[in-house]
C-alpha angles and dihedrals in degrees: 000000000000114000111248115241122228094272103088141122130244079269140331130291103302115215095235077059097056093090142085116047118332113192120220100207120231102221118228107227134182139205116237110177107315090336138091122218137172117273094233092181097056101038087060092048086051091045096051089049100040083046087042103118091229085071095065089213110163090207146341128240124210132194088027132159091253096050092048093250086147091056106034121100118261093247095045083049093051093054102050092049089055105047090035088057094048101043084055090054087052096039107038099350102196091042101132110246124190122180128218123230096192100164141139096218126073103222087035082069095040087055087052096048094044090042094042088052095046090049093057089268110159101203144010124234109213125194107195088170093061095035123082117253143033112330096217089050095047090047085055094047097051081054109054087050111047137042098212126104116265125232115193120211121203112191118160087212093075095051109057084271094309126129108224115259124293089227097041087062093049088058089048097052088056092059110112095215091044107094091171161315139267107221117204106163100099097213116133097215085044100054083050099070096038084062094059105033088062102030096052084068105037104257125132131261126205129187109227094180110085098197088045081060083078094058118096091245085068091076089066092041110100091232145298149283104213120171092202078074089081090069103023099025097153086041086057103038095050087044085061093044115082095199093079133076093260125129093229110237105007097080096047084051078061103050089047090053093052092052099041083056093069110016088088092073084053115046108264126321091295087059094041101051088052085054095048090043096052083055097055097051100249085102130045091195150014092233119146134195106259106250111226117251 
């Protein structure tokens, strides 16, 4: 097991924690010759609003999809876990972070975890689906080596459009160190048995889908991982939570519609909210890591 650093938390992400809105942060990056680098200035600037208490956020989550933790290089990911972790612990210091470790490669994942716990992280965020190998084997593996709670994502996206397996999850939900899961796969039926597996033995459930979030399932879902957060995290978050005046989900059905009605110039929502972002000062450019072919 990796020693923790010194910026850590009282303890790590708690299940009864892993609700409410948790942010995936989109990363800043800028050109510099032929190569691409993090944009440390502004990332700092995006964590600190994005940990700021007026957003309401319940926890940050870095590495993510939507932030290309899957595309970055290690070095560039490292960084930005560690400056992003640290910038939260100044910022908002018992603000839950979990990291994801959203790689093909095996040891590549293994680098991340043992590099997320060492830098105060308070959970890991696992993707068997996008990692080479058996899922039940990798999941086995991640626990034996890190003390840190695991988070399992399941995107179709990263498996060739295929959920991970029903009984794969219910091994999973028996994991000790597993608190909950990330589901991404937008199907109704799906989502269902997600909600069961996990809750029948008091593990958490988030809705990763921010359109499924529409959908009537969404009111028994812990909370959500919307990347529109990035932009409108206290929207977002007050639209989740059912204490406030908000016709659930009328109002998310809004804030999709505005954004659908400009993410089309920008290449999808991910494009647009960098762009938003750069207006309004927290980037300084749309620059995204290069994907491999």
């Amino acid at each position: 097991m990796a020693e923790r650093g010194s910026l850590v938390r009282r303890e790590s992400l708690q299940p009864s924690e892993f609700q409410g809105i948790f942010i995936p942060t989109v990363t800043p990056f800028k050109k510099m010759g032929n190569q691409t680098h993090l944009d440390l200035p502004s990332h700092i600037r995006h964590i600190r609003y994005l940990a700021d208490p007026l957003s309401q956020a319940s926890g940050l989550f870095l590495g993510s999809n939507a932030g290309q933790g899957r595309d970055m290089s290690l070095g560039i990911l490292k960084l930005s876990i560690s400056t992003g972790i640290e910038t939260v612990r100044k910022t908002n210091h018992d603000l839950p972070v979990v990291v994801g470790a959203l790689r093909s490669s095996l040891s590549e994942v293994i680098e991340v975890v043992e590099f997320a716990e060492i830098s105060g992280a308070d959970a890991i965020v696992i993707a068997p689906g996008l990692t080479k190998g058996v899922a039940s084997d990798i999941l086995k593996i991640i626990s034996e080596i890190t003390d840190l709670p695991i988070i399992i994502y399941n995107n179709p996206g990263f498996q060739e459009r295929r959920d991970l397996p029903l009984e794969f999850l219910k091994e999973a939900a028996e994991n000790p160190k597993v608190i909950g899961i990330k589901d991404t796969s937008g199907k109704e039926e799906y989502f269902q048995e997600v909600l069961n597996i996990f809750h029948a033995r008091g593990k958490k459930v988030m809705q990763g889908d921010t359109k499924a979030g529409l959908k009537r399932s969404i009111l028994d879902a812990d909370g959500m991982v919307p990347v529109e957060a990035n932009l409108y995290p206290r929207i977002l978050a007050e639209i989740f939570d059912r204490s406030h005046n908000y016709q659930y989900p009328n109002d998310l059905e809004k804030v999709l519609q505005l954004i659908g009605q400009a993410k089309g110039d920008f290449g999808g929502t991910t494009g647009y909210i960098i762009h938003r972002l750069c207006e309004e000062g927290i980037f300084e450019s749309e620059q995204t890591y290069p994907k491999e072919n």
